[in-house]
Chimera marker file (.cmm) of the C-alpha trace (Angstrom):
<marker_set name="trace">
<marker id="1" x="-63.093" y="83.145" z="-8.550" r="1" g="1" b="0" radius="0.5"/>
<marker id="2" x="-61.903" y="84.785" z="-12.126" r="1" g="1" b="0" radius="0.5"/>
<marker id="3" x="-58.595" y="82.840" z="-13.108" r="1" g="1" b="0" radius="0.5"/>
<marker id="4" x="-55.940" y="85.631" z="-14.621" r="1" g="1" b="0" radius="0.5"/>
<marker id="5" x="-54.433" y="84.428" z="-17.902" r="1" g="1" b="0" radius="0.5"/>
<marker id="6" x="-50.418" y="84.206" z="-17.161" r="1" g="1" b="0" radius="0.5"/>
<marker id="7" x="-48.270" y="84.689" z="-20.840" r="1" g="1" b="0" radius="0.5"/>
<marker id="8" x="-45.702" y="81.524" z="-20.502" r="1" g="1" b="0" radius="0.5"/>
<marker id="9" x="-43.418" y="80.796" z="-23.358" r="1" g="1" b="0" radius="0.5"/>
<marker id="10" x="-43.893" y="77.364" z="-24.617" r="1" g="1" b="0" radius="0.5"/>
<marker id="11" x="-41.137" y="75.358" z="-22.994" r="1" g="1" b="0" radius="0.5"/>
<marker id="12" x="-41.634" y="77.604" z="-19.161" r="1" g="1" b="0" radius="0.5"/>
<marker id="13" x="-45.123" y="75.926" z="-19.875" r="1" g="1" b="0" radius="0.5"/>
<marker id="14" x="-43.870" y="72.352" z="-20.609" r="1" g="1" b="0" radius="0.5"/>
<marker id="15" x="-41.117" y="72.926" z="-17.710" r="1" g="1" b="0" radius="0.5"/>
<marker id="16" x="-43.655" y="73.676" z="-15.159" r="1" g="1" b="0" radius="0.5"/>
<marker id="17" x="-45.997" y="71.006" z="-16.304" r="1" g="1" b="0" radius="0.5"/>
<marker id="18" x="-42.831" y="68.673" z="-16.167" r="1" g="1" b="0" radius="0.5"/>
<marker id="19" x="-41.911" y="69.921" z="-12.859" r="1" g="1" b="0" radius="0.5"/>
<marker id="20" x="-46.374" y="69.195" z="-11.302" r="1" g="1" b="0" radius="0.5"/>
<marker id="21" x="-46.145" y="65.644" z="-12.375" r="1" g="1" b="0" radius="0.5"/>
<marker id="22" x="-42.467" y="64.832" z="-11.038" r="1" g="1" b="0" radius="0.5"/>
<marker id="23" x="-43.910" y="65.959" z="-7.850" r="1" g="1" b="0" radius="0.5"/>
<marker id="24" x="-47.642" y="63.910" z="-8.147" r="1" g="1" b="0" radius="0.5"/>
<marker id="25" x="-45.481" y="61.201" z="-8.916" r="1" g="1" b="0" radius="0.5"/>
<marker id="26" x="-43.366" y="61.358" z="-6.330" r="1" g="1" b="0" radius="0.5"/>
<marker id="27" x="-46.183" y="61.752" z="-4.072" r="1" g="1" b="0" radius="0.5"/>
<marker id="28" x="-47.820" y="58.754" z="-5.212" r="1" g="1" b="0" radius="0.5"/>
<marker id="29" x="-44.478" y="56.825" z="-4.709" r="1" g="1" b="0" radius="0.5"/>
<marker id="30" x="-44.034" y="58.059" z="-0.986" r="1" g="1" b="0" radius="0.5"/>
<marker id="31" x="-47.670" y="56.904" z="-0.179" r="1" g="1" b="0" radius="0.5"/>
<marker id="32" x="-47.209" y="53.930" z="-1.357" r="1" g="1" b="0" radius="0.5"/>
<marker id="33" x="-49.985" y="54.339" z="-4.044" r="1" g="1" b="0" radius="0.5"/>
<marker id="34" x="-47.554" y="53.061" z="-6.489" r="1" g="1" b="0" radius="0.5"/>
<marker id="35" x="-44.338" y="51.914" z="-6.938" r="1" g="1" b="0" radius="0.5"/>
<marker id="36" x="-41.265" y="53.593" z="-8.848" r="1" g="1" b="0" radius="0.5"/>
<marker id="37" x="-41.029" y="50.002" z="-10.917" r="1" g="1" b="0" radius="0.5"/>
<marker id="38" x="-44.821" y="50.643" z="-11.753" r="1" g="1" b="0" radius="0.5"/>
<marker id="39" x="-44.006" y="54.107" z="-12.604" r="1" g="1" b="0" radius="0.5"/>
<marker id="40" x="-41.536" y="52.976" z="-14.603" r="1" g="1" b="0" radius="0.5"/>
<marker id="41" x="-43.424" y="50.002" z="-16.634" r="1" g="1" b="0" radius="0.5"/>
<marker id="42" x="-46.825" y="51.530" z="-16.807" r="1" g="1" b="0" radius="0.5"/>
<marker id="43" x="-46.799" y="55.353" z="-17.242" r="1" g="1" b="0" radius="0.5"/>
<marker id="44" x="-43.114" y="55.994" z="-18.763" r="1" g="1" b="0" radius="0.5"/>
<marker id="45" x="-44.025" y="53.412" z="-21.426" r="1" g="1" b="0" radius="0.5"/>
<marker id="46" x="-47.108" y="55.412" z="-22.564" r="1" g="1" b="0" radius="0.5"/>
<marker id="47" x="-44.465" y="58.777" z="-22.986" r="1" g="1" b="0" radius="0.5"/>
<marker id="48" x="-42.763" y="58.533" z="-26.548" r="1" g="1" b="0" radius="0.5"/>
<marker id="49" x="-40.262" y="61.346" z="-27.326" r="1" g="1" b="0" radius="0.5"/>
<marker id="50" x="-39.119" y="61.544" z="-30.564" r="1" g="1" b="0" radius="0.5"/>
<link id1="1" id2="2" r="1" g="1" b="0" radius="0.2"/>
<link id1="2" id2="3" r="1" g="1" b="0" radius="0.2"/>
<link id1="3" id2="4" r="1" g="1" b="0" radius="0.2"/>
<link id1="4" id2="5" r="1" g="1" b="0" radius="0.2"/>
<link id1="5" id2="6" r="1" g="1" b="0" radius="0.2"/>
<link id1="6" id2="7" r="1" g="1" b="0" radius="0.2"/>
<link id1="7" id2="8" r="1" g="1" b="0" radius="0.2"/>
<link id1="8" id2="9" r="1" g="1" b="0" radius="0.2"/>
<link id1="9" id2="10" r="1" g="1" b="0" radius="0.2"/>
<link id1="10" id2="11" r="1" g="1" b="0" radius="0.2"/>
<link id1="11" id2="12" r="1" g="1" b="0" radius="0.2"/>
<link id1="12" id2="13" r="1" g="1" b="0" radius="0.2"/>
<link id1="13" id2="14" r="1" g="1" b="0" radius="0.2"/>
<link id1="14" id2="15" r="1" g="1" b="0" radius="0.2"/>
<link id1="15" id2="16" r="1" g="1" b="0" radius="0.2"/>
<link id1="16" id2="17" r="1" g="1" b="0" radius="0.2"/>
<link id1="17" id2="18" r="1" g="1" b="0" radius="0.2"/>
<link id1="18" id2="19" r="1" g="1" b="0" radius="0.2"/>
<link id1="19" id2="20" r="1" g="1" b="0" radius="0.2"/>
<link id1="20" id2="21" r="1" g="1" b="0" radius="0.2"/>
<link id1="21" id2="22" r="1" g="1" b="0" radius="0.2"/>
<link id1="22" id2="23" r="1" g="1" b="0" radius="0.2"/>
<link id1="23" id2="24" r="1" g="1" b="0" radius="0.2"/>
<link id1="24" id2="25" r="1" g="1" b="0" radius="0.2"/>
<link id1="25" id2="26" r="1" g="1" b="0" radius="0.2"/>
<link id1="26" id2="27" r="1" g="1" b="0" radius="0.2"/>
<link id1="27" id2="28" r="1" g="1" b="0" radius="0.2"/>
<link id1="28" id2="29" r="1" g="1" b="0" radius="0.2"/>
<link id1="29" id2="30" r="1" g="1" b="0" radius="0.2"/>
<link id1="30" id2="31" r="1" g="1" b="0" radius="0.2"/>
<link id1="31" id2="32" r="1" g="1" b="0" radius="0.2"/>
<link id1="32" id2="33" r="1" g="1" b="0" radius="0.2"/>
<link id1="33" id2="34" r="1" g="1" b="0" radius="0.2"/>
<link id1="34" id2="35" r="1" g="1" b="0" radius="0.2"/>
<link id1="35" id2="36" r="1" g="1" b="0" radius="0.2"/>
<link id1="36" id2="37" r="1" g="1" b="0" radius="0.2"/>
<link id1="37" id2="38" r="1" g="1" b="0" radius="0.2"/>
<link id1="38" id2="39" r="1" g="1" b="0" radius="0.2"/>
<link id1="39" id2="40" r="1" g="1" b="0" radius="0.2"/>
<link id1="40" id2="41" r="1" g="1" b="0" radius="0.2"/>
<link id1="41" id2="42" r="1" g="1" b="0" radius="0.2"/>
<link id1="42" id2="43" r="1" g="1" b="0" radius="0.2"/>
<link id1="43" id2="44" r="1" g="1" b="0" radius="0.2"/>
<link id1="44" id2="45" r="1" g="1" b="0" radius="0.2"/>
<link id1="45" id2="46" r="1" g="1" b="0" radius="0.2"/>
<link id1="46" id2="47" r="1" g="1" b="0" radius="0.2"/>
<link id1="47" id2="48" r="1" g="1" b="0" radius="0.2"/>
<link id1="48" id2="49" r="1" g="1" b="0" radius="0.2"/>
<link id1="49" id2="50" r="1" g="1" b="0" radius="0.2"/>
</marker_set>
């Protein structure tokens, strides 16, 4: 399977990345593979925006 290269501007890029792990996450959380607390102590805490 040959993977076409798509031209994205930077931030439709970050937006869409954004947008995949919203939805993981809130996958996760509905399965009860984590918890939105855990989400919010563990992962969020790694994320520094400056």
């Amino acid at each position: 399977m040959k993977k076409s290269k798509v031209d994205r501007e930077p931030t439709e890029e970050i937006d869409l990345l954004d947008d995949m792990l919203s939805s993981l996450v809130d996958l996760l959380i509905e399965k009860g593979v984590i918890t939105e607390e855990e989400y919010e102590k563990r992962i969020k805490q790694r994320v520094k925006i400056k």
